[in-house]
PDB file of N, H, CA, C and O in Angstrom:
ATOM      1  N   UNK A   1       4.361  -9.091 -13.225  1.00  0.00           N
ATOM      2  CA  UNK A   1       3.873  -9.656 -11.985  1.00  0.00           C
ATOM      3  C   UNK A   1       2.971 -10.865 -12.257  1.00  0.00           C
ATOM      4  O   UNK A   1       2.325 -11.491 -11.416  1.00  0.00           O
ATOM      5  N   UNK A   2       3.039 -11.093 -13.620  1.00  0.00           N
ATOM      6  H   UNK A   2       3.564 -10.584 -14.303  1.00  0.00           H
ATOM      7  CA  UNK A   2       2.255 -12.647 -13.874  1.00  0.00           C
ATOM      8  C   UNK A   2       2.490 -13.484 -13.163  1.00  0.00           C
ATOM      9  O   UNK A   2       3.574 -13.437 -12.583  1.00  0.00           O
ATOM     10  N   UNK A   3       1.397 -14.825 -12.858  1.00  0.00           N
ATOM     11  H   UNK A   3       0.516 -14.863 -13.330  1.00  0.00           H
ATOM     12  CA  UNK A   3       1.954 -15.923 -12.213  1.00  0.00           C
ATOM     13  C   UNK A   3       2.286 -15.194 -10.564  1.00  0.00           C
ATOM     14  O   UNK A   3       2.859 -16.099  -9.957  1.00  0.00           O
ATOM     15  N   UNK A   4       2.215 -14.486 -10.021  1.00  0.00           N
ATOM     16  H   UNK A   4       1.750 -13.751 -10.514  1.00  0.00           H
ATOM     17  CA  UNK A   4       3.480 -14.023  -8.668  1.00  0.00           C
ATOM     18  C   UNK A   4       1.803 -13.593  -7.835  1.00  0.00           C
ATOM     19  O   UNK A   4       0.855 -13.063  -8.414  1.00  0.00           O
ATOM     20  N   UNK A   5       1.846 -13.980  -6.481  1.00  0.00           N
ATOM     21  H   UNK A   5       2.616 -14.411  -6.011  1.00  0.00           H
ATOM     22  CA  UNK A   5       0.926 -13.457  -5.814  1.00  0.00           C
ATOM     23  C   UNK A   5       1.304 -12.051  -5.194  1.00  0.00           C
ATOM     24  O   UNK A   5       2.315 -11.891  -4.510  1.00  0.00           O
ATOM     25  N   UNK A   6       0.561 -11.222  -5.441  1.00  0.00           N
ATOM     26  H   UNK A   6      -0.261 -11.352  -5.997  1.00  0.00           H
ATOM     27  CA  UNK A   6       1.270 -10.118  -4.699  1.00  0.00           C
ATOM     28  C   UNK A   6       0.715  -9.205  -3.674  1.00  0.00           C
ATOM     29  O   UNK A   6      -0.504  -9.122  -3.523  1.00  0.00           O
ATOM     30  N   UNK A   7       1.343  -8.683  -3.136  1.00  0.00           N
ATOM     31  H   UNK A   7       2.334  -8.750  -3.259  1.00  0.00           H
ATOM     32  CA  UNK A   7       0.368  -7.599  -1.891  1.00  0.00           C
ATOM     33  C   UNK A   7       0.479  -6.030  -1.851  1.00  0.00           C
ATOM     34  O   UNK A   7       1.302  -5.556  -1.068  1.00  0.00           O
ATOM     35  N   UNK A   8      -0.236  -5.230  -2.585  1.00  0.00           N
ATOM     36  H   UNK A   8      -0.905  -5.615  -3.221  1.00  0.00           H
ATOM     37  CA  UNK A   8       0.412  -3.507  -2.713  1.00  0.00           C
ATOM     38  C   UNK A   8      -0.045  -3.079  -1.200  1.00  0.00           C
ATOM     39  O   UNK A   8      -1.068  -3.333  -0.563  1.00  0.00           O
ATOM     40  N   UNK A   9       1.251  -2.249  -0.851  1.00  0.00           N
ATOM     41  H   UNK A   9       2.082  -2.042  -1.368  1.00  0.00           H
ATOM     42  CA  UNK A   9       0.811  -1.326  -0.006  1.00  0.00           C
ATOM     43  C   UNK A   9       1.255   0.342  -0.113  1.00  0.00           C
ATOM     44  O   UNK A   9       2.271   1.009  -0.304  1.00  0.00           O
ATOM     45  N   UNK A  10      -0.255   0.550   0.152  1.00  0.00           N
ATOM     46  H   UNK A  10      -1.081   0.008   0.307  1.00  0.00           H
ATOM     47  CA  UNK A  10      -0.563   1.967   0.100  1.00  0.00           C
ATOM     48  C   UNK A  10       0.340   2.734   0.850  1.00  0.00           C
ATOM     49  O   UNK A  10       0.545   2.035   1.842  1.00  0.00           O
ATOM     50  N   UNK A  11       1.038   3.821   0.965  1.00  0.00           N
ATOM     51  H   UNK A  11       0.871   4.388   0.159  1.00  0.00           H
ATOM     52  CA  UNK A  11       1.642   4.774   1.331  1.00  0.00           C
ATOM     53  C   UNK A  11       0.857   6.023   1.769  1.00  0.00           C
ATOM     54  O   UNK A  11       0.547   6.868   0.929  1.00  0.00           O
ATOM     55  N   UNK A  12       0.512   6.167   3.137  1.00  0.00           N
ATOM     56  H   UNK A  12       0.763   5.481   3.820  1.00  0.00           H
ATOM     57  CA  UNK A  12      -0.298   7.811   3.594  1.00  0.00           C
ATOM     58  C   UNK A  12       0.525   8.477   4.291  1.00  0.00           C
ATOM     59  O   UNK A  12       0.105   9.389   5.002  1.00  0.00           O
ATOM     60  N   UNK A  13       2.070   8.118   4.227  1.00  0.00           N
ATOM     61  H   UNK A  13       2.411   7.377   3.649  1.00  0.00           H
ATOM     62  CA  UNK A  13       3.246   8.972   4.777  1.00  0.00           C
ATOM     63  C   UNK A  13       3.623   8.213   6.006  1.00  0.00           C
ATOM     64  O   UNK A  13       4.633   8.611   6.588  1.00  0.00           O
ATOM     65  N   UNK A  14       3.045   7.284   6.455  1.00  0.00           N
ATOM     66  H   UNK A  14       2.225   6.960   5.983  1.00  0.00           H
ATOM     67  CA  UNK A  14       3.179   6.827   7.981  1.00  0.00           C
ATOM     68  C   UNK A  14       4.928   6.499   7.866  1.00  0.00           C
ATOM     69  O   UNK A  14       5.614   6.840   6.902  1.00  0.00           O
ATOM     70  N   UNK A  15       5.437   5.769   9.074  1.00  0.00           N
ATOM     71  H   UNK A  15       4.880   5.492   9.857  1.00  0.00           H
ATOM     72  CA  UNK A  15       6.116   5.732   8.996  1.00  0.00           C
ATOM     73  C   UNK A  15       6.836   3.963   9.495  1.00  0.00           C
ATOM     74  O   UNK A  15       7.936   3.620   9.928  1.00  0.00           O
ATOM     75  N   UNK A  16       5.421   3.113   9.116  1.00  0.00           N
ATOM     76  H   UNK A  16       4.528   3.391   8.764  1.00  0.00           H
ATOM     77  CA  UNK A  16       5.700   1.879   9.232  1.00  0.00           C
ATOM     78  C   UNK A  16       5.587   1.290   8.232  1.00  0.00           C
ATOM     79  O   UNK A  16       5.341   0.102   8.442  1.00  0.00           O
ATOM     80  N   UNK A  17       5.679   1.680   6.712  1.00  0.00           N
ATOM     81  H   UNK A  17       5.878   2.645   6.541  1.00  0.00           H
ATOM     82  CA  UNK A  17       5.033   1.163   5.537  1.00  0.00           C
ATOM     83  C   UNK A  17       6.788   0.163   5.278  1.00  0.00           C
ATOM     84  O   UNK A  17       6.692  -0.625   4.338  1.00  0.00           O
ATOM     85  N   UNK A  18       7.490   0.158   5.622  1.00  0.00           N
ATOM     86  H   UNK A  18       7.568   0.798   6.386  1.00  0.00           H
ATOM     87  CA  UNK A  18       9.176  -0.624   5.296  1.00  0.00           C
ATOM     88  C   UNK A  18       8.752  -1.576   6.116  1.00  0.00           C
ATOM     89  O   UNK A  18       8.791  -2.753   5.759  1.00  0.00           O
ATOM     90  N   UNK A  19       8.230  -1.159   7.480  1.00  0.00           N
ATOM     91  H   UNK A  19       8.199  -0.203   7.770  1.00  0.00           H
ATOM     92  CA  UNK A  19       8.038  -1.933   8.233  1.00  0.00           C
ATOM     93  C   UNK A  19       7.355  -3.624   7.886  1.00  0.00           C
ATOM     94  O   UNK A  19       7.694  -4.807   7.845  1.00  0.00           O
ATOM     95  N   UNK A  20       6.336  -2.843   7.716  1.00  0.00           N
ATOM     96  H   UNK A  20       6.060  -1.882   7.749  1.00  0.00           H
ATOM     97  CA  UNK A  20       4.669  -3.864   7.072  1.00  0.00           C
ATOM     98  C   UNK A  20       5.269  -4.347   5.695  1.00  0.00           C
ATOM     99  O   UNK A  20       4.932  -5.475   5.336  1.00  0.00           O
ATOM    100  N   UNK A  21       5.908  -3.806   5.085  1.00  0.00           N
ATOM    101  H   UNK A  21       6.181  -2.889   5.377  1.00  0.00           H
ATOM    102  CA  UNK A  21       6.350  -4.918   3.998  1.00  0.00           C
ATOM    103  C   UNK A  21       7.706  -5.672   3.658  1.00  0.00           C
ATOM    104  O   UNK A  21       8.006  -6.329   2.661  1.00  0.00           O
ATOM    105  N   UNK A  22       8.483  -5.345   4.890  1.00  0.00           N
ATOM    106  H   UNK A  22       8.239  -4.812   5.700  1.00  0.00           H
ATOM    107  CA  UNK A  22       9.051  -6.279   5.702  1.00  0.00           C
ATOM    108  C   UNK A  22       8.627  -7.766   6.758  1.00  0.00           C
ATOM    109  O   UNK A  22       9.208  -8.752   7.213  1.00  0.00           O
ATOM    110  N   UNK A  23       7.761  -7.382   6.764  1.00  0.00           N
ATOM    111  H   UNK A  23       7.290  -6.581   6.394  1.00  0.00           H
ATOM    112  CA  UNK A  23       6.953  -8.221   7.621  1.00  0.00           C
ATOM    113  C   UNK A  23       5.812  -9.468   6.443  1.00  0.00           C
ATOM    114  O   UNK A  23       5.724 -10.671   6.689  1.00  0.00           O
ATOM    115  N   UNK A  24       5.353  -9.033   5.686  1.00  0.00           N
ATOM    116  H   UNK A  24       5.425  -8.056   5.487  1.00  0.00           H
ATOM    117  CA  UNK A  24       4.662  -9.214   4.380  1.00  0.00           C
ATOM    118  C   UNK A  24       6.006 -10.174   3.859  1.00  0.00           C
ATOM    119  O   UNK A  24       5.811 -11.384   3.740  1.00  0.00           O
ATOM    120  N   UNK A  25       7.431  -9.583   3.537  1.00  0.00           N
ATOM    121  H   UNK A  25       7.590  -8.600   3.633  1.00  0.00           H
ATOM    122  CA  UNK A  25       7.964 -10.704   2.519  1.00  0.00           C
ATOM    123  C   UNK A  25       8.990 -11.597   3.814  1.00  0.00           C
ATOM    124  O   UNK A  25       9.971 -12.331   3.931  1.00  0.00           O
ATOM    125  N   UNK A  26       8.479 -11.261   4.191  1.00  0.00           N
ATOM    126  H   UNK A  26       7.682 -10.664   4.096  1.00  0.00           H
ATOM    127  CA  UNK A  26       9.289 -12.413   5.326  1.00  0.00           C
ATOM    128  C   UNK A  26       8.243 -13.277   5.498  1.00  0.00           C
ATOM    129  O   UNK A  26       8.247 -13.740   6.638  1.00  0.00           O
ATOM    130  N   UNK A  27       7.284 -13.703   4.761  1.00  0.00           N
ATOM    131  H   UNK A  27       7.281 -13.326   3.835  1.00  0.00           H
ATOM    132  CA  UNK A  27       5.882 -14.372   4.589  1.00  0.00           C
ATOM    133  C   UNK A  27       6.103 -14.827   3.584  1.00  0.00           C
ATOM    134  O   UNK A  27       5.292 -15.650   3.160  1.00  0.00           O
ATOM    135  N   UNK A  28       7.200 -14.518   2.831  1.00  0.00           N
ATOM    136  H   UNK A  28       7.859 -13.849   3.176  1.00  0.00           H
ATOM    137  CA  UNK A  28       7.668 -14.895   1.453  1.00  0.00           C
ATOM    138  C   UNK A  28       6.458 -14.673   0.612  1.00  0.00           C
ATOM    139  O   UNK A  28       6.201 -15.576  -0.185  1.00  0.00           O
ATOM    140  N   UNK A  29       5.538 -13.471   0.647  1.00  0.00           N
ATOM    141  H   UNK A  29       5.746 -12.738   1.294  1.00  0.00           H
ATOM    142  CA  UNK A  29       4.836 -12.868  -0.253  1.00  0.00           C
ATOM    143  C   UNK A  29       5.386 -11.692  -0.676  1.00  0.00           C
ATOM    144  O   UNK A  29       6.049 -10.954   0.053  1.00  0.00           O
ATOM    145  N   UNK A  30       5.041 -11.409  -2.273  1.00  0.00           N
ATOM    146  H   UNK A  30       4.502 -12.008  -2.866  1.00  0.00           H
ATOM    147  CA  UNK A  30       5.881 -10.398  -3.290  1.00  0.00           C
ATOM    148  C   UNK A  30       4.764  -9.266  -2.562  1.00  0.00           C
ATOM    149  O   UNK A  30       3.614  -9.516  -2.202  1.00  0.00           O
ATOM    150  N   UNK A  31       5.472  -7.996  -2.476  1.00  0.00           N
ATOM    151  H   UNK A  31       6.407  -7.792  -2.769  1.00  0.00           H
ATOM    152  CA  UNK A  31       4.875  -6.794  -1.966  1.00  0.00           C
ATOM    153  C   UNK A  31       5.462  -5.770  -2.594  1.00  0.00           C
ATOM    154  O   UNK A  31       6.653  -5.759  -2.908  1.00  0.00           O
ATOM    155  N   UNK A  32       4.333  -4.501  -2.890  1.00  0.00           N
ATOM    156  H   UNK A  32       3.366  -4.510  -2.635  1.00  0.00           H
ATOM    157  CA  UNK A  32       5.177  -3.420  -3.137  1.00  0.00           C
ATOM    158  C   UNK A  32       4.547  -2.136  -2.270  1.00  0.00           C
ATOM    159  O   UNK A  32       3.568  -2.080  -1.527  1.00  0.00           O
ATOM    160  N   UNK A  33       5.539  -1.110  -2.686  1.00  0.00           N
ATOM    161  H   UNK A  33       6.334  -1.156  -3.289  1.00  0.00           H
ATOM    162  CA  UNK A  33       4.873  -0.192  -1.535  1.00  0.00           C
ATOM    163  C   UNK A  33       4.769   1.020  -2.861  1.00  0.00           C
ATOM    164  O   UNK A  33       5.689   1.261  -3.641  1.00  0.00           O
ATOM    165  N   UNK A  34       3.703   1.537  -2.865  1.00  0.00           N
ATOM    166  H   UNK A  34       2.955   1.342  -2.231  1.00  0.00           H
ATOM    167  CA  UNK A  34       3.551   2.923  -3.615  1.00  0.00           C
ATOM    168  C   UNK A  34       2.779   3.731  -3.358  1.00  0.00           C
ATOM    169  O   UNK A  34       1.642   3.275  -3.243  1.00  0.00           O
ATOM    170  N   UNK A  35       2.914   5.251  -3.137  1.00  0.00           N
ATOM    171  H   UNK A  35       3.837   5.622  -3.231  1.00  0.00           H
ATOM    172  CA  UNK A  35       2.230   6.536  -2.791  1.00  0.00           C
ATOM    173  C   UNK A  35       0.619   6.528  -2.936  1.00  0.00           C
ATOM    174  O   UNK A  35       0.188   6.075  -3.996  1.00  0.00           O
ATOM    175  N   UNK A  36      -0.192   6.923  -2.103  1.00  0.00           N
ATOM    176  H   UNK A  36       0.158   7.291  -1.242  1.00  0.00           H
ATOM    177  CA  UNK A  36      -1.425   7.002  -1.812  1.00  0.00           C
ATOM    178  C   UNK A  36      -2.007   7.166  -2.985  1.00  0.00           C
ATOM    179  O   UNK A  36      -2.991   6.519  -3.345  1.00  0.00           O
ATOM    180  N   UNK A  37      -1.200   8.408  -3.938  1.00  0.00           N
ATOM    181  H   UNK A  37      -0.401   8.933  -3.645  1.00  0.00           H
ATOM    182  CA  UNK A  37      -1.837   8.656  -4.818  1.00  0.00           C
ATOM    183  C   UNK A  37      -1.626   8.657  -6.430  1.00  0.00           C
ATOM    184  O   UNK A  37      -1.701   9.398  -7.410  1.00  0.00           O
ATOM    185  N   UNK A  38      -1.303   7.282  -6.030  1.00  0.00           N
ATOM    186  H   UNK A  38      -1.243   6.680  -5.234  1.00  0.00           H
ATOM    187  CA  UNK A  38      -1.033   5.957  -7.353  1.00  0.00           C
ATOM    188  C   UNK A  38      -2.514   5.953  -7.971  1.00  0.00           C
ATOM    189  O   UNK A  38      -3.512   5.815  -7.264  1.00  0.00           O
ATOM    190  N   UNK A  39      -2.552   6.104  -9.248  1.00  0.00           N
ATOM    191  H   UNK A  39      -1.741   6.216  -9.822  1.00  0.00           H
ATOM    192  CA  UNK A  39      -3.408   6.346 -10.014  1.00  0.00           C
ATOM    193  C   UNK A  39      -4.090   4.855 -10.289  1.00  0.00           C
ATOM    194  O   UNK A  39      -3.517   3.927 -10.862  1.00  0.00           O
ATOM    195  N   UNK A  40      -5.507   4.830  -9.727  1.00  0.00           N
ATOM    196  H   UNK A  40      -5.971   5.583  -9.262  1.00  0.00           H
ATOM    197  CA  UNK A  40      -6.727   3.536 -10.121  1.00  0.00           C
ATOM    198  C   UNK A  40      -5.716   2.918 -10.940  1.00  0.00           C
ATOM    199  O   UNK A  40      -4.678   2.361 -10.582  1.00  0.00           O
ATOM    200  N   UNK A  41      -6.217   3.118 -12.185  1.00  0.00           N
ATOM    201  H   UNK A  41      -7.060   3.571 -12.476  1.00  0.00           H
ATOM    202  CA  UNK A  41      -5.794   2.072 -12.883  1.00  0.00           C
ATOM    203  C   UNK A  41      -4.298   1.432 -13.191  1.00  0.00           C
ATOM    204  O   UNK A  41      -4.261   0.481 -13.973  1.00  0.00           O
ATOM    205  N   UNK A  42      -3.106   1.896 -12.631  1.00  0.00           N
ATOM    206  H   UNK A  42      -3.136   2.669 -11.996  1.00  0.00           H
ATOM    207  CA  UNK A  42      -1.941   1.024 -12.320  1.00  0.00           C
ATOM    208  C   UNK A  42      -2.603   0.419 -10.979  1.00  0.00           C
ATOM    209  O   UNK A  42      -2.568  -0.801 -11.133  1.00  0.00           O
ATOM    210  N   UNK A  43      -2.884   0.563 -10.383  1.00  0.00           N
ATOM    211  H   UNK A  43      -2.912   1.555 -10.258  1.00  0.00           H
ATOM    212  CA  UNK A  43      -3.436  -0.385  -9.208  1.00  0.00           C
ATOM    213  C   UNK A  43      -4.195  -1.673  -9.762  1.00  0.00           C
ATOM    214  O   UNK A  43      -3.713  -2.806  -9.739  1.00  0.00           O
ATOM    215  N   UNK A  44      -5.467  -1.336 -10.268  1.00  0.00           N
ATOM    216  H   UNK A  44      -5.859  -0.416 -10.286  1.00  0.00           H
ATOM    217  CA  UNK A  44      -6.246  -2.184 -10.433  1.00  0.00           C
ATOM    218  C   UNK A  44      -5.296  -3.475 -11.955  1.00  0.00           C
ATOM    219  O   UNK A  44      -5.506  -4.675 -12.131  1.00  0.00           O
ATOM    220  N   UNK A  45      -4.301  -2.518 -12.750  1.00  0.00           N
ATOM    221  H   UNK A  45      -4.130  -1.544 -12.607  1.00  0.00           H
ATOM    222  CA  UNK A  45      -3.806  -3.562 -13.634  1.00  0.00           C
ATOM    223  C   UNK A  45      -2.480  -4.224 -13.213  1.00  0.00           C
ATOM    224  O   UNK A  45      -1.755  -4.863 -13.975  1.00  0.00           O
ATOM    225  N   UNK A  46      -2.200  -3.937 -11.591  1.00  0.00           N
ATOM    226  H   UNK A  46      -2.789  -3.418 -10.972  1.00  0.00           H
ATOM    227  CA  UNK A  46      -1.441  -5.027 -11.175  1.00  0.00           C
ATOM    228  C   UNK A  46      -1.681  -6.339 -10.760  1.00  0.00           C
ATOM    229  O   UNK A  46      -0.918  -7.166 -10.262  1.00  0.00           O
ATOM    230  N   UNK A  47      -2.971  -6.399 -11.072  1.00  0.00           N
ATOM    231  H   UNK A  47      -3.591  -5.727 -11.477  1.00  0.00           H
ATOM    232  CA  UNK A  47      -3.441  -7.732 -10.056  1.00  0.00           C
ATOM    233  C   UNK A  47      -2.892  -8.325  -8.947  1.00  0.00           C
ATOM    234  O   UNK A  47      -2.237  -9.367  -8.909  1.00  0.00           O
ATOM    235  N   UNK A  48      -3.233  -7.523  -7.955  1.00  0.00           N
ATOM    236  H   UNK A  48      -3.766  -6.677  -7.986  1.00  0.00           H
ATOM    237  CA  UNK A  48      -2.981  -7.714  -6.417  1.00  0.00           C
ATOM    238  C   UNK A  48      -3.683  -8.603  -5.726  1.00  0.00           C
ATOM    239  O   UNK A  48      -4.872  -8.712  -6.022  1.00  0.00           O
ATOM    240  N   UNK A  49      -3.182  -9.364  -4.755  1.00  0.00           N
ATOM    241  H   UNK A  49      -2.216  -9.275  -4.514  1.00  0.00           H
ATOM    242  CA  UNK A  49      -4.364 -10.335  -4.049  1.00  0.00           C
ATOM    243  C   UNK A  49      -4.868  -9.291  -3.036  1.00  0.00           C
ATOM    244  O   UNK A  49      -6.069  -9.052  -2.902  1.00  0.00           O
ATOM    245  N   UNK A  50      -3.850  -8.646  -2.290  1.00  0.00           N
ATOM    246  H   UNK A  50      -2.875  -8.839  -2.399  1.00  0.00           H
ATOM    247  CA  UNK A  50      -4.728  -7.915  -1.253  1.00  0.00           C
ATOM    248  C   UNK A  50      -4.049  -6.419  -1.293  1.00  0.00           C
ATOM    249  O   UNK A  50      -2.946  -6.461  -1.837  1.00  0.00           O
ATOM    250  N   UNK A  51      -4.463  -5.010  -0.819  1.00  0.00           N
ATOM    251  H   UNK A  51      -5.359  -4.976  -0.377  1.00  0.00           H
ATOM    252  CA  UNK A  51      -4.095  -4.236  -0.829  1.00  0.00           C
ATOM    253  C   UNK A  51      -4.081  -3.622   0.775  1.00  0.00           C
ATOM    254  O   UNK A  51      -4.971  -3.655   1.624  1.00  0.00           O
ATOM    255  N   UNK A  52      -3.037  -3.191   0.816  1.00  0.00           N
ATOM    256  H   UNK A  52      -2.313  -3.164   0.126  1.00  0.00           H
ATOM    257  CA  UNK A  52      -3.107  -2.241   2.609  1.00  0.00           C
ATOM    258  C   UNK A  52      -3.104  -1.217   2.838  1.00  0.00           C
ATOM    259  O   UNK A  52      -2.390  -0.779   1.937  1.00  0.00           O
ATOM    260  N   UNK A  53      -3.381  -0.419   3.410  1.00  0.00           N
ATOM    261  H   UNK A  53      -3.961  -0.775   4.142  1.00  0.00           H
ATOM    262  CA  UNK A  53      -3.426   0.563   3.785  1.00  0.00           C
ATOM    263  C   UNK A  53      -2.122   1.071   5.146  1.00  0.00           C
ATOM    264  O   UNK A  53      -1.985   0.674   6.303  1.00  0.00           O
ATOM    265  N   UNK A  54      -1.558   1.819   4.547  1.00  0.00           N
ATOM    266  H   UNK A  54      -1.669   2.141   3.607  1.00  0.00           H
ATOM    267  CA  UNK A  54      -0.280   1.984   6.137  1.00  0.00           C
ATOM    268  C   UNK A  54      -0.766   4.115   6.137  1.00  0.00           C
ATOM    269  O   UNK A  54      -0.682   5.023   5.310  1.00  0.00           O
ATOM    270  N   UNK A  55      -1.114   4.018   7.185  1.00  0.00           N
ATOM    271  H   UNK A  55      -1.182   3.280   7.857  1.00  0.00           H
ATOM    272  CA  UNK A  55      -1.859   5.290   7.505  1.00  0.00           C
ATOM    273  C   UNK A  55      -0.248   6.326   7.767  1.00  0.00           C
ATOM    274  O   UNK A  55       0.896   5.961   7.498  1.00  0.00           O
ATOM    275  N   UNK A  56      -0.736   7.800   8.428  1.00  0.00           N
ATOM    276  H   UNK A  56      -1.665   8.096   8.647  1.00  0.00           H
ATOM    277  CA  UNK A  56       0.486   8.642   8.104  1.00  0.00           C
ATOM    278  C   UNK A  56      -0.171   9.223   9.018  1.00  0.00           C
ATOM    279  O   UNK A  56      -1.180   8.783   9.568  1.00  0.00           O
ATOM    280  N   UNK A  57       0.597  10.660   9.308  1.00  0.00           N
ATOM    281  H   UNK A  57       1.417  11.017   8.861  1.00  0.00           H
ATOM    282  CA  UNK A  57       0.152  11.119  10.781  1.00  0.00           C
ATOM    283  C   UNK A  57      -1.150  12.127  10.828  1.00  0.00           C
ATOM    284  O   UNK A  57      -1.631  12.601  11.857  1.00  0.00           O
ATOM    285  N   UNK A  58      -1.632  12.358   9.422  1.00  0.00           N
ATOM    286  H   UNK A  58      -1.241  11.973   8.586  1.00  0.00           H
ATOM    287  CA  UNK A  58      -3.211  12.738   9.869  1.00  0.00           C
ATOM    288  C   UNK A  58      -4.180  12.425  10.558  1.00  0.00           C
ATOM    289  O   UNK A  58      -4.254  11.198  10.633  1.00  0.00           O
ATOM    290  N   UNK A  59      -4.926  12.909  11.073  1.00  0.00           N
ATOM    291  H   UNK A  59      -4.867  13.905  11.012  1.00  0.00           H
ATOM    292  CA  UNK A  59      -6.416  12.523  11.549  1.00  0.00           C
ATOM    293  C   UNK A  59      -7.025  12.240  10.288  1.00  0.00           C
ATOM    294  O   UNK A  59      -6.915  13.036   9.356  1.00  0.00           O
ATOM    295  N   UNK A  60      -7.825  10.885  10.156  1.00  0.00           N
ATOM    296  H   UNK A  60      -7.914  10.238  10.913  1.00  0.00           H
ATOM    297  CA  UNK A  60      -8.881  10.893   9.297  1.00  0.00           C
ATOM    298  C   UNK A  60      -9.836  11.966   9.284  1.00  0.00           C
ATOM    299  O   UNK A  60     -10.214  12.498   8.241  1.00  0.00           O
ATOM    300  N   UNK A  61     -10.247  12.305  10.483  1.00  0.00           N
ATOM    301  H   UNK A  61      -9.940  11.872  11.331  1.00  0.00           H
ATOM    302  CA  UNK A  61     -11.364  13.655  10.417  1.00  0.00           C
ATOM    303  C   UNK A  61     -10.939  14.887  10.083  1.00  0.00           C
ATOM    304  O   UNK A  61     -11.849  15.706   9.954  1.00  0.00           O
ATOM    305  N   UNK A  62      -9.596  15.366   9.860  1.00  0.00           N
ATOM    306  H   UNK A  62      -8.857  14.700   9.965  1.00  0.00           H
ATOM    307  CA  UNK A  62      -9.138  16.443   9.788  1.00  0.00           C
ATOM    308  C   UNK A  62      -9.896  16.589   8.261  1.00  0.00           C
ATOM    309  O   UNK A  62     -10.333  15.602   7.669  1.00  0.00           O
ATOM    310  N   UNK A  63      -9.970  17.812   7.784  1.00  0.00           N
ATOM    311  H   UNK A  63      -9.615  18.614   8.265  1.00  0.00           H
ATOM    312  CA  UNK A  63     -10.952  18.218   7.204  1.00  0.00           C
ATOM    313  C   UNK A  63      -9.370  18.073   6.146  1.00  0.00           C
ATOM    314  O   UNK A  63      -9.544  17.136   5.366  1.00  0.00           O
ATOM    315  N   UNK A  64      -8.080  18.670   5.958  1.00  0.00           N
ATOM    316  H   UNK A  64      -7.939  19.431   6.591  1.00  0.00           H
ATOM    317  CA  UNK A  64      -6.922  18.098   4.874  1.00  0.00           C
ATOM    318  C   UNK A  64      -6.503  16.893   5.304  1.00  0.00           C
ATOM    319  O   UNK A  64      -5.302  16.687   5.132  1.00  0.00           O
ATOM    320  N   UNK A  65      -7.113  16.056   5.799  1.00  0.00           N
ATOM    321  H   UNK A  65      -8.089  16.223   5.939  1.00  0.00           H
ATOM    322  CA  UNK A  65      -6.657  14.808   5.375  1.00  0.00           C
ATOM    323  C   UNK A  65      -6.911  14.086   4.244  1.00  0.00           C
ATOM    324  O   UNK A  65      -7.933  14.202   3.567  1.00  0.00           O
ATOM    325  N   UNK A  66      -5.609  13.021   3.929  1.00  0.00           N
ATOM    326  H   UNK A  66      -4.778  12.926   4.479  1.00  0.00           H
ATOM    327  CA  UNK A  66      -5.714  12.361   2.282  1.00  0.00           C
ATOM    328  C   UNK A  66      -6.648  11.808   2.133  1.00  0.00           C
ATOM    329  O   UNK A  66      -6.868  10.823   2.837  1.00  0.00           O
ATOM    330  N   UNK A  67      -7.761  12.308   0.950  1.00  0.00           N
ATOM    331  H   UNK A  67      -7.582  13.108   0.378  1.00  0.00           H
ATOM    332  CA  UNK A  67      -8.272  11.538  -0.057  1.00  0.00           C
ATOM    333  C   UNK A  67      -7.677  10.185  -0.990  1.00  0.00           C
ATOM    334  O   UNK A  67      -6.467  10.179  -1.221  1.00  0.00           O
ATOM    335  N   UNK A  68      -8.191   9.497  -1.311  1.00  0.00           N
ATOM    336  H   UNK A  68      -9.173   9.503  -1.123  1.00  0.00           H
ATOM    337  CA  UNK A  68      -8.262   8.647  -2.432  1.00  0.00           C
ATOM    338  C   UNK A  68      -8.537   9.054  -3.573  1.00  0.00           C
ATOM    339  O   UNK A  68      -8.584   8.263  -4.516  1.00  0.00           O
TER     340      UNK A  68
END
């Protein structure tokens, strides 16, 4: 991913994450989409410009909702 600007997006099960990075490379920005619980450091050694968040059908307050 040298040289390439890119945009990760997070996965919390929703069901617009094809969506949003459909939308992202039709911006003609490189995007990828991977599971919430993609481990720190492949994240941090992709060098991403921005990261997103695409939510899933929990409540944040629900007491099992996903962690980071």
């Amino acid at each position: 991913m040298k040289n390439r600007e890119a945009v990760l997006i997070l996965d919390f099960g929703g069901q617009y994450s094809r969506l949003i990075a459909r939308r992202v490379r039709d911006l003609n920005v490189y995007c990828e989409i991977r599971p919430y619980r993609t481990d720190a450091g492949k994240i941090a050694a992709g060098e991403y410009r921005g990261i997103l968040l695409s939510g899933g059908p929990s409540s944040v307050c629900a007491e099992d909702a996903p962690r980071c």
